[in-house]
N, C-alpha and C positions, 0 to 999 in steps of 0.2 A: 462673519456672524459671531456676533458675544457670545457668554453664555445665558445671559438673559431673553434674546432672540431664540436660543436654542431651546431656551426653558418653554417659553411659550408655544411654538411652532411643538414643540413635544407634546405639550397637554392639548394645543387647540386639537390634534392624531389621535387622540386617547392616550398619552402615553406610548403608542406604538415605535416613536421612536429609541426612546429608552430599549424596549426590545432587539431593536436597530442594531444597536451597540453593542447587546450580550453576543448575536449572531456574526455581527464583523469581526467582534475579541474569537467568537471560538473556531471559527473559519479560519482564522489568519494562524493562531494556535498550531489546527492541526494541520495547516500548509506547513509552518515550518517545521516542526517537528517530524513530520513526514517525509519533509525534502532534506532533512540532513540525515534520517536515516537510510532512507534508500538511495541518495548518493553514494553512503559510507557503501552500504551493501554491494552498491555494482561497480563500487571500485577497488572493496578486496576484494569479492569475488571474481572479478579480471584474474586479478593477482593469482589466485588460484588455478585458475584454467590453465592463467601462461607456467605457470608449475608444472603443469600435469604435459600441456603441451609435448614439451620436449621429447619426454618418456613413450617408452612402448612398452616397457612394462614397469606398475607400480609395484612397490615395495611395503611393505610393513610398514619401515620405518620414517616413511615418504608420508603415508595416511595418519600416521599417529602426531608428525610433526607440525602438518598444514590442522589437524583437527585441534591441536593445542594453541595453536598458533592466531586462529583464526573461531575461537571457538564461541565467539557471541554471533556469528551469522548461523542464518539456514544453511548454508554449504556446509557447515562444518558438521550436521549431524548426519546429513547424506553422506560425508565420509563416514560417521561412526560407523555409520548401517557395515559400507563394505569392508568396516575396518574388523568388523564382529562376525562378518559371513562364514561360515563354515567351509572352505571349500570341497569337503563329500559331499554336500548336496548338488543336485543337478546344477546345472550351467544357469537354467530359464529360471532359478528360484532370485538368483542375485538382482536380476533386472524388476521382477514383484516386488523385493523387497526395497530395492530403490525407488522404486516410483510412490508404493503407500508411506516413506519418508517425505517423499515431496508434496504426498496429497496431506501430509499434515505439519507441512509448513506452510503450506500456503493463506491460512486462515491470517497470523500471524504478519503476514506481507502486507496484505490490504486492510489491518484494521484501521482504522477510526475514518477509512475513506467514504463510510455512509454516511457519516457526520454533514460531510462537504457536500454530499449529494443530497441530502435534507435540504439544509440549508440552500441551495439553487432551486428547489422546487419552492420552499417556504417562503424568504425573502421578498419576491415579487407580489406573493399572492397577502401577505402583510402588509408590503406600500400600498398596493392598492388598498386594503382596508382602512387604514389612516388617513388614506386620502379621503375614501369614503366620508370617513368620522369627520373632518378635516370642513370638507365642502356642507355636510350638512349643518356642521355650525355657522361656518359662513354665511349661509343663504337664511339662518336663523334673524341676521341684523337685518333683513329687509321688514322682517315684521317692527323695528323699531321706525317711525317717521325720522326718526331726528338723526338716524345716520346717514353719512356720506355713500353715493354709490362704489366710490374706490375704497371704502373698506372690506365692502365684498370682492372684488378682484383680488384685494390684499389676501384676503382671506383664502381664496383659492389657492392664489399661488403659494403661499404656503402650508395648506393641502397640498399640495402639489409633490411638494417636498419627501413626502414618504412615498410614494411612488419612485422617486429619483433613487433612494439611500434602497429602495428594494432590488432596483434593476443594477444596480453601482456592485451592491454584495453580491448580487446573483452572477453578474459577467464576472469578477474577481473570483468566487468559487468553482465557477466552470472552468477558467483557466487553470486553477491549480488541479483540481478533479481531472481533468484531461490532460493534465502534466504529472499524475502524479501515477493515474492511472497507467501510461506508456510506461511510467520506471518500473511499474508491476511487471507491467508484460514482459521487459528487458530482463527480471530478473528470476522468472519462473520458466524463460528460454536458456537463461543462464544454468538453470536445475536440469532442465532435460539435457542440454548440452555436457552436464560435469555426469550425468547418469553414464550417456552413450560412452563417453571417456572412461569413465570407469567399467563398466561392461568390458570394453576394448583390451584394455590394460591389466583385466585382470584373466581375460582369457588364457595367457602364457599360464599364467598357475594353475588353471585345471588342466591343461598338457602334461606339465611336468607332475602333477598329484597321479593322473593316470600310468606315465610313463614308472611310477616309484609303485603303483601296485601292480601293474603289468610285472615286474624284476617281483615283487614280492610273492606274486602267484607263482612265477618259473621256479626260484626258489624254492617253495613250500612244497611244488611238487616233482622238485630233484633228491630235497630229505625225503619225503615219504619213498621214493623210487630204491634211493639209498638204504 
């Protein structure tokens, strides 16, 4: 198809396929855009986990270095969180506070994925339009005597055309939408999984904080006895 085919079969739609075009450009956009960042995302944050892995208990200098290190992902502020915890507060405050970290990164993970999900609903219901617009121009040439019957079939089937370019974007969007959507899921399991880690690992520290005011209390009250 030329571009002069394409011109025509465009206007005989209304125009609708020009529209066509804007939604395949921003569909494909936020597929890729999407798909290199949540690749990056679930492949340092591996990297992270297998960090932490090892350990059975975190360190200061452990949280301060992966949070430097790694500091354009969401993992990396879920460590600030524990990396700022106060350890005199209760045990149950850390895991609050980890989790309202993850409930406000999560906005963040899945944007522009409504985009892709518009576009699968809209798409289809556009081709059809065009087609509409399409065909009833078509069927306009029978009022002329002097045209051919096959330029109404002609005319169809390129009506027809905008129905094809609506269902073509719409399966194209569904599959990245439902690809892109699973890397979400991968990566907000990836959040609760670097929480529980963290919970874990820092447990050791509120032992030994207690253990340092237990000696602090005996202490205070061997001076006073004294």
């Amino acid at each position: 198809m030329n571009i002069e085919t394409f011109q025509h079969v465009a206007e005989t739609s209304g125009g609708i396929l020009y529209l066509m075009g804007l939604l395949l450009l921003a569909a494909l956009t936020v597929a890729i855009e999407r798909s290199w960042y949540l690749w990056k995302v679930i492949r340092q944050g591996g990297q992270i986990m297998s960090q932490l892995e090892s350990a059975t208990k975190v360190e200061h200098q452990t949280l301060e270095h992966l949070g430097e290190s790694f500091s354009q992902l969401p993992h990396a502020r879920v460590l600030t969180v524990a990396l700022q915890h106060d350890l005199n507060h209760d045990f149950d405050r850390i895991s609050d506070k980890l989790d309202e970290s993850i409930m406000r990164e999560a906005p963040g993970i899945d944007r522009y994925l409504w985009i892709l999900d518009t576009i699968v609903t809209m798409a289809p219901l556009l081709g059809l339009l065009g087609t509409i617009i399409g065909m009833f121009n078509a069927f306009q040439v029978l009022g002329d005597p002097g045209n051919a019957p096959t330029k109404v079939t002609g005319g169809v089937a390129e009506a027809l055309l905008a129905t094809a370019s609506g269902l073509f974007i719409a399966i194209l969007g569904l599959f990245f939408f439902n690809a892109l959507s699973n890397r979400v899921r991968v990566i907000m399991h990836q959040l609760e999984t670097l929480k529980v880690m963290l919970v874990n690992r820092m447990y050791p520290h509120y032992q030994d904080a207690a253990e340092i005011r237990a000696k602090q209390v005996v202490s205070d009250l061997r001076s006073r006895a004294v």
